[in-house]
C-alpha positions, 0 to 999 in steps of 0.5 A: 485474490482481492485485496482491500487496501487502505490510503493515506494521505495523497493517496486518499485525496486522489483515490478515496479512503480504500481501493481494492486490487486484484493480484495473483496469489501468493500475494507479497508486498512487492506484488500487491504493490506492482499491481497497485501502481499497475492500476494506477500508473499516476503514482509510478514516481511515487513508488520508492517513497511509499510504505506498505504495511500489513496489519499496522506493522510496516513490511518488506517485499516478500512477506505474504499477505492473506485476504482477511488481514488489514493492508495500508499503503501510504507515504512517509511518516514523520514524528518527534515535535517542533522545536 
């Protein structure tokens, strides 16, 4: 199955807004993710600090994720403000 995947930040600079990855079904989290770094083995260090989540809510490894949902994958995300 194809699945499109939307990046952020370090992501996007190097690949682009969206990539799409072919992975095995079921498609889980932790597969989508192993073929994305399969893919793009540049960002095999990377892995441990990325995040994926499945239409805007982040997941954990063995959550299913069909074609037709909104897939991201992208680095931590800080908030609160400056003092």
């Amino acid at each position: 199955m194809r699945v499109k995947v939307q990046l952020f930040a370090f992501l996007r600079e190097s690949l682009g807004d969206t990539v799409e990855i072919e992975v095995d079904e079921p498609v889980t989290a932790l597969r989508l993710m192993a073929q994305f770094l399969e893919t793009y083995p540049q960002f095999k260090g990377s892995e441990g600090s990325l995040n994926l989540a499945v239409d805007q809510i982040y997941v954990i490894e063995d959550c299913e994720i069909s074609a037709d949902q909104e897939v991201a994958i992208f680095p931590p995300v800080s908030g609160g403000r400056a003092s």
